[in-house]
N, C-alpha and C positions, 0 to 999 in steps of 0.2 A: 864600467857602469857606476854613474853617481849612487849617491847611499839615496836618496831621496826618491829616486826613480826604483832604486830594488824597494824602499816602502810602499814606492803606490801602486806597485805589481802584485805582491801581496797583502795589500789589502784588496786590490781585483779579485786574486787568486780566492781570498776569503770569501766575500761578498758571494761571490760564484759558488763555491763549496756551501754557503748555506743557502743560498735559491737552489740548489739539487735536493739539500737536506730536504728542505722544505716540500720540494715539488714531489719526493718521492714519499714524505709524510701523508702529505695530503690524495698522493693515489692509493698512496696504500689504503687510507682511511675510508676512500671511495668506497674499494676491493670491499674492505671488511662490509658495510652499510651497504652497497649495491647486492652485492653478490654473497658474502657469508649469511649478513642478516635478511640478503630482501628474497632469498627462495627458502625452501622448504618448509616444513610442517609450519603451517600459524601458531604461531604463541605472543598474541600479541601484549600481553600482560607483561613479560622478558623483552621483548621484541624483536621475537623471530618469526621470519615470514613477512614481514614488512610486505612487499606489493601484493599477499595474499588478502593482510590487514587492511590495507587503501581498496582494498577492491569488496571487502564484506562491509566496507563505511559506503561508499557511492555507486556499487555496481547491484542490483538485484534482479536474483528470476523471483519468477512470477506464475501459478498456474493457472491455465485458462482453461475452463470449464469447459465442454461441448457443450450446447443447447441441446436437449432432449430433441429426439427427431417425434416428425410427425404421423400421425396414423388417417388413413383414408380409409372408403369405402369403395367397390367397386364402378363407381361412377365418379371416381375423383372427389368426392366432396370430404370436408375435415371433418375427421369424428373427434381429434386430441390433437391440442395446440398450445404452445404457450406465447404466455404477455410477458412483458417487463414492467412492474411495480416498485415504487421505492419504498424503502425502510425510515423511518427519522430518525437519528439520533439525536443525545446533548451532549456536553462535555463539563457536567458538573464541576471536577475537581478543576479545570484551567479556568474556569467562572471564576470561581471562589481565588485561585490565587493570583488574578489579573483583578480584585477591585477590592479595595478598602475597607475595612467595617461602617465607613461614614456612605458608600455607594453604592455597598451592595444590594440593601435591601429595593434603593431604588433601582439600580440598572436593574436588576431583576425582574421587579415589576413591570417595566417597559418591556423585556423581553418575553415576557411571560404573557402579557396581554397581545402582543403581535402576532405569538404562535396559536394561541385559544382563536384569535378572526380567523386564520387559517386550517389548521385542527379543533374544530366545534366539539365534534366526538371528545378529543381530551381536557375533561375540565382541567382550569387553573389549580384548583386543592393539590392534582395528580401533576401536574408539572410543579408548582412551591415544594411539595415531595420529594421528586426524583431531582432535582438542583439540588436540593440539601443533604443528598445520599450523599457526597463526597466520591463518588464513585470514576473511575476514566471515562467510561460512556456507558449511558442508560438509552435503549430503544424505548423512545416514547407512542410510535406507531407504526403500523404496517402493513403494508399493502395500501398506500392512499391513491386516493384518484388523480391522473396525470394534469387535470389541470389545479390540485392543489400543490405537488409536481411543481410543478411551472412559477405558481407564485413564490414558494421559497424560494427558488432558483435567482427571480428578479430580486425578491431582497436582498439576501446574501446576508443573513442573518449571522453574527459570530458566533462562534459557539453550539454552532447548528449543523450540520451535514445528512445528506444523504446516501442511502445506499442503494441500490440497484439492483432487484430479486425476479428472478425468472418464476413463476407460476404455472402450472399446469391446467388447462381448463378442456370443459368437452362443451362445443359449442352446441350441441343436441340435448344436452339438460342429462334427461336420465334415460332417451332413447339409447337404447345395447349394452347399458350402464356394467350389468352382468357380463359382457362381453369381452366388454374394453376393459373392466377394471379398474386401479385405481394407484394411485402414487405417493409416497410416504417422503414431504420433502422436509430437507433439514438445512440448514446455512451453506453448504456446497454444491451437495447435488441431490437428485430426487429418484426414488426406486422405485419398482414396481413390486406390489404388494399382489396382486388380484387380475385374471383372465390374459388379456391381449401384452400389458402392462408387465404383467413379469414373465410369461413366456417370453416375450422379444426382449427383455430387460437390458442386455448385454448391448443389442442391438440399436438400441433407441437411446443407450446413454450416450454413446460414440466415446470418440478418442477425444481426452485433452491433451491442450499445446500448452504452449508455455510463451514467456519472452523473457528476454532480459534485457534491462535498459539500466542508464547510467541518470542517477539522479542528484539534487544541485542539495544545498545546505536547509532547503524548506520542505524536502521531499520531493519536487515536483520533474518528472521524466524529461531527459533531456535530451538523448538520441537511443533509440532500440537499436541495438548491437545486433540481435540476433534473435530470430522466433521459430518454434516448430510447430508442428500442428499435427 
């Protein structure tokens, strides 16, 4: 065997002996990062638990409230029912740090006179106010009527959202008022304080579900994975 020919066997032989090196570096590395780092307990500040971590960024449950159930009378008719009413919010502090000192006081204005045509009830003095709180979000109103509802909606005002509140009403005024009783509601869910209301209390809240859904880099749900009820 020429000498030239045993060099270029060995350098085969090389070449080869380090694409193993290498191919058994990089599995091994996999091992570690798949498998050492991507289960067990989250610590994502270390970075253990890695797919737990990917999964508390874009994966979230959710719970869902039962709707209060409804109460009749012995001929069927509704004595306690609820509506769905929206909440307004703002978003003072992402105002103030999306506009300039040269525009804010104008975008403001704009957006502050838009909302007064549509909320009359809140004067401007009370929204110039709650914009300048600095605050994440201030409820500027609640319980508005669905076609005020409706016209935010068309706008699509920035800075603006709404929220969505179950109410409690008895469409009989104050007929069996003593009877039925009455409900003590708060940002989740609503109790029974008084007569029909908190004897069935248990009863009329019902069971909540839940969902979990996978959501994208703006918040917005992308496929529900799974719900219970």
């Amino acid at each position: 065997m020429s000498i030239e020919l045993r060099r270029a066997r060995n350098r085969q032989m090389l070449i080869f002996l380090l694409v193993c090196v290498g191919m058994v570096a990089l599995i091994g590395r996999l091992y570690f990062w798949q498998v050492v780092r991507g289960y067990g307990a989250a610590d994502c500040t270390h970075g253990y638990g890695l797919a737990k971590c990917a999964n508390l960024e874009h994966i979230q449950n959710q719970q869902l409230n039962a709707p209060r159930g409804l109460i009749y009378d012995a001929q069927g008719h509704i004595l306690a029912t609820n509506v769905v009413r929206d909440d307004v919010y703002i978003e003072p502090y992402q105002f103030s740090a999306d506009h300039s000192a040269d525009t804010f006081q104008s975008e403001l204005a704009k957006l502050v006179d838009t909302l007064h045509r549509v909320l009359p009830a809140v004067s401007q003095e009370t929204l110039y106010k709650d914009f300048n709180l600095g605050y994440q979000t201030v409820r500027i109103a609640s319980r508005i009527d669905p076609t005020q509802s409706e016209k935010l909606r068309r706008l699509q005002l920035p800075y603006v959202f709404l929220e969505p509140r179950t109410w409690r009403i008895y469409p009989g005024g104050t007929l069996a008022a003593q009877v039925l009783g009455y409900v003590q509601q708060d940002d989740q869910k609503s109790n029974g304080i008084y007569g029909i209301e908190r004897q069935y209390n248990t009863l009329l809240t019902g069971k909540p579900g839940s969902f979990t859904a996978e959501f994208d880099l703006s918040g917005n749900p992308l496929v529900v994975g799974a719900s219970s009820e």
